[in-house]
LUMSERO-474341 format. One record per residue (C-alpha): residue in one letter; x negated, y negated, z negated. Coordinates in steps of 0.5 Angstrom, whole numbers, padded with zeros to 4 digits, always signed. Layout:
BEGIN
AXYZ/...
This chain:
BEGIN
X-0003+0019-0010/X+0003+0019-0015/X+0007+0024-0017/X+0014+0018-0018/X+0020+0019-0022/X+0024+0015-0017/X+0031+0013-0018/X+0031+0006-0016/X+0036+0003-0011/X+0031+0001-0004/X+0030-0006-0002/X+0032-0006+0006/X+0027-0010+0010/X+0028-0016+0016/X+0027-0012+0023/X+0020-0017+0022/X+0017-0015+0016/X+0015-0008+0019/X+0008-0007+0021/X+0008-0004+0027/X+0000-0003+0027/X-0001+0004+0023/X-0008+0002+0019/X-0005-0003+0014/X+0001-0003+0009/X-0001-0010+0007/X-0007-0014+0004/X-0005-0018-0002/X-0010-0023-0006/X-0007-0025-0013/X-0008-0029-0019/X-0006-0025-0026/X-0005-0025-0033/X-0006-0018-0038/X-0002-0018-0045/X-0001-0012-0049/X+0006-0011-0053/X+0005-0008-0060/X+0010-0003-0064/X+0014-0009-0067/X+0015-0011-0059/X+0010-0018-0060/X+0006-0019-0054/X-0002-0021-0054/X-0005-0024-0048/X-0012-0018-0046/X-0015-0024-0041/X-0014-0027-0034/X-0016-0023-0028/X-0017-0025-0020/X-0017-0019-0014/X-0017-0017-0008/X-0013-0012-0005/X-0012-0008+0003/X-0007-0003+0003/X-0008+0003+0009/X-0001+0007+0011/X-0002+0014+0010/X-0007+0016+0015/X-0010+0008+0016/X-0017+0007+0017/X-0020+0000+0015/X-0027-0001+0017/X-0031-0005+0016/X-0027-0009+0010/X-0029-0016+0006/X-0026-0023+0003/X-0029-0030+0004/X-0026-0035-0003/X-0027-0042-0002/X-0032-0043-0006/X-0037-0039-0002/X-0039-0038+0006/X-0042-0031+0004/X-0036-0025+0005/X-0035-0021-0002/X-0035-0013+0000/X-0028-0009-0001/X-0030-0003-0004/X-0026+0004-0003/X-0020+0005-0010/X-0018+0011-0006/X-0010+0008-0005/X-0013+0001-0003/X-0019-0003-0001/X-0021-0008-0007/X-0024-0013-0010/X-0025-0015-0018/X-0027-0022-0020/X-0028-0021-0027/X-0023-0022-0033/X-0024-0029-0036/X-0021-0030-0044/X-0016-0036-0041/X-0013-0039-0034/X-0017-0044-0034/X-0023-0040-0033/X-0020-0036-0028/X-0018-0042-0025/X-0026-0045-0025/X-0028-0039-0022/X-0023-0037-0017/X-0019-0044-0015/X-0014-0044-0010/X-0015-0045-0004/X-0017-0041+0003/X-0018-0033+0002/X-0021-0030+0008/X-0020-0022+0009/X-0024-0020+0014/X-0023-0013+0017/X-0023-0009+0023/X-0018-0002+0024/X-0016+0002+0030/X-0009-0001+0031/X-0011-0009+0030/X-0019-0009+0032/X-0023-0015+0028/X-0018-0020+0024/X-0020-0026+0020/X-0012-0026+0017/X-0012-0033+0011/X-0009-0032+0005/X-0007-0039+0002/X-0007-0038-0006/X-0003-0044-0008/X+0001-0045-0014/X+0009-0047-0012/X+0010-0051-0019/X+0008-0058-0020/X+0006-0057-0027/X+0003-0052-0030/X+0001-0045-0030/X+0004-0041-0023/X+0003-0035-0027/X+0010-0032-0030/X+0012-0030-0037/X+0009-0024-0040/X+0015-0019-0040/X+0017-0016-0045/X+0019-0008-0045/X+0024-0005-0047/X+0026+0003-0048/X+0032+0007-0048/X+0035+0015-0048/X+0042+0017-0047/X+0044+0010-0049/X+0040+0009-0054/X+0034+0004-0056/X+0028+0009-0057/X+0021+0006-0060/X+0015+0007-0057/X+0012+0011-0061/X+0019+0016-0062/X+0020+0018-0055/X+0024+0024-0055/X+0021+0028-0049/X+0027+0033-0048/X+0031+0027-0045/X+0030+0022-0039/X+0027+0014-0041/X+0030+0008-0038/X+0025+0003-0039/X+0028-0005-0038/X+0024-0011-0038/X+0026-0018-0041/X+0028-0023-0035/X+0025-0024-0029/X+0027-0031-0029/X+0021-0034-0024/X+0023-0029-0019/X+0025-0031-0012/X+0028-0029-0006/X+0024-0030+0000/X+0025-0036+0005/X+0021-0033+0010/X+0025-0026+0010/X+0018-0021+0009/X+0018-0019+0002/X+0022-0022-0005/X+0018-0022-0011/X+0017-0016-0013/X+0016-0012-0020/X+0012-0005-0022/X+0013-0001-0027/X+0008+0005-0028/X+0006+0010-0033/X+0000+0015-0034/X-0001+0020-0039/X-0007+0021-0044/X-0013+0022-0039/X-0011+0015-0035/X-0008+0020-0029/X-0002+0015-0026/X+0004+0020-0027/X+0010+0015-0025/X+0010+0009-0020/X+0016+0005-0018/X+0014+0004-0011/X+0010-0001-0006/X+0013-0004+0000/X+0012-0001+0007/X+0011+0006+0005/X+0018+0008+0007/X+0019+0009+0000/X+0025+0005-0006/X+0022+0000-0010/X+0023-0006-0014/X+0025-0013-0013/X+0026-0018-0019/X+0034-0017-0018/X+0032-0010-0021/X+0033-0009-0028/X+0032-0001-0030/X+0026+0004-0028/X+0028+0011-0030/X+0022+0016-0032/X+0024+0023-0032/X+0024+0028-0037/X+0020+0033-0034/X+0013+0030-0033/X+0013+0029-0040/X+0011+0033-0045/X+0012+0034-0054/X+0005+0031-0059/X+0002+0028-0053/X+0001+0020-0052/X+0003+0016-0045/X+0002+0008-0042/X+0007+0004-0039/X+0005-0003-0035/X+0011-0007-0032/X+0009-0013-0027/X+0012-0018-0025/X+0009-0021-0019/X+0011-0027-0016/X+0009-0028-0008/X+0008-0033-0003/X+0008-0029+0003/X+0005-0030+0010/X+0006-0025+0017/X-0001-0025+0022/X-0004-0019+0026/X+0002-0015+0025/X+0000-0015+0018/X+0004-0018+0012/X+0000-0022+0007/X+0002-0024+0000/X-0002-0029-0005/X+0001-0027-0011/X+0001-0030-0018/X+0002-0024-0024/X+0003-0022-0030/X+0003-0015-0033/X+0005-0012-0040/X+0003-0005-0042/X+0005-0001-0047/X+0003+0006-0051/X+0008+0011-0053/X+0008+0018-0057/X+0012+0023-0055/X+0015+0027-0061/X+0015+0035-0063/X+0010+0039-0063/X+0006+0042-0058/X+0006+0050-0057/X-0001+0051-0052/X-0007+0046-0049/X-0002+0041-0047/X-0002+0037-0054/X-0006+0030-0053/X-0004+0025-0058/X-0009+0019-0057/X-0010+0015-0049/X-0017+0018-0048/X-0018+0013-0041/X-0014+0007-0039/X-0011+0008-0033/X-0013+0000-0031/X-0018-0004-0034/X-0013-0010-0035/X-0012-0007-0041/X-0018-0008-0044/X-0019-0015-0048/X-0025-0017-0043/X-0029-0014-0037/
């Protein structure tokens, strides 16, 4: 799906944690949080979100696919986002009303798939803390080139971007082995067509883990005159291992951010304004 500028140091996974089904990667349910960061590096909360999602191996087929919430005995149907099988549960202005909609509990996945035949796999979202919210800080962004820091909108397109994010301080190992907590950074270009991934687990591919500090974005897929987006994730998880398929209860926070390459462009490359966002948590509500 992603063209990846890859230059992360891969986690190595316990001997349990590898599916050895070939339909599914993981299934995930997860409570988060959006927030936007200004030029001046201030960052504003967009809304609260639920979803559901079912990641397929590369030539995985899941069929068919839906989600029980506790709060109802009728399965909701997973839709196909191409990468995943998902489910969105709107966009709520505070925790408290994503709460009253999509409260903890037993979240139910049932699937059918070639290598694992009809599964009912239970995915418990609960929030560890005694107090509070269970999601985490809202990161804050931070961009580099040859050493130095770089505002957002003064990207030097000739050179790679090192993109940090403030301290993962929520985040975990794993007591049960299968998956730390995990962090994700992601850039689209103006068009919403994601160009740069830091990678998911199981796909034999690196990614990036709470221990991680850096995400490096090569030069080559950025271009003079032209607008880009940038999301860093911090995703604390509570992880589980049924059917041969790894399930994590997820709560997550996300950060996004636009950037302006500088120069000038010489041909039809030039494009200084996001046209479409490559997700919809960066709108205020939905």
């Amino acid at each position: 799906m992603l063209r990846e500028a890859l230059f992360v140091v891969a986690f190595a996974l316990p001997p349990l944690a590898f599916p050895q089904q070939s339909d599914i990667t993981f299934i995930v349910a997860g409570k988060t949080s959006n927030h936007r960061q200004q030029l001046d590096g201030s960052v504003k909360t967009l809304n609260y979100h639920f979803f559901a999602e079912i990641f397929r191996q590369s030539d995985g087929i899941v069929s068919p696919a839906s989600i029980r919430p506790p709060f109802t005995a009728s399965p909701i149907d997973f839709i196909d986002g191409g990468y995943a099988l998902e489910m969105h549960g709107g966009r709520y202005s505070s925790e408290q009303e994503l709460e009253a909609n999509y409260p903890d509990g037993d979240y139910i996945f049932l699937f059918s798939a070639p290598s694992t035949g009809s599964v009912s796999q239970t995915v418990v979202m609960k929030n560890q803390r005694i107090s509070g919210s269970g999601l985490p800080a809202a990161p804050q962004i931070l961009l580099s080139q040859a050493g130095r820091s770089v505002a957002p909108d003064s990207i030097n397109p000739a050179l790679d971007l090192v993109v940090t994010w403030s301290e993962f301080s929520e985040g975990r190992l794993d007591p049960l082995g299968i998956m730390d907590d995990l962090l994700f950074v992601i850039m689209a270009n103006c068009e919403g067509e994601r160009i740069a991934h830091s990678g998911r687990p199981f796909e034999n591919t690196p990614y990036l883990t709470f221990a991680d500090e850096s995400f490096v974005i090569g030069a080559e897929i950025m271009h003079p005159e032209n607008a880009y987006q940038i999301s860093v994730e911090h995703a604390i998880l509570n992880t589980s291992f049924e059917h041969d398929v790894p399930a994590f209860a997820t709560f997550a926070t996300t950060t996004f951010l636009d950037l302006m390459t500088t120069g000038s462009a010489t041909d039809e490359s030039v494009c200084p304004n996001i046209l479409e966002h490559f997700d919809t948590g960066q709108t205020v509500l939905q």
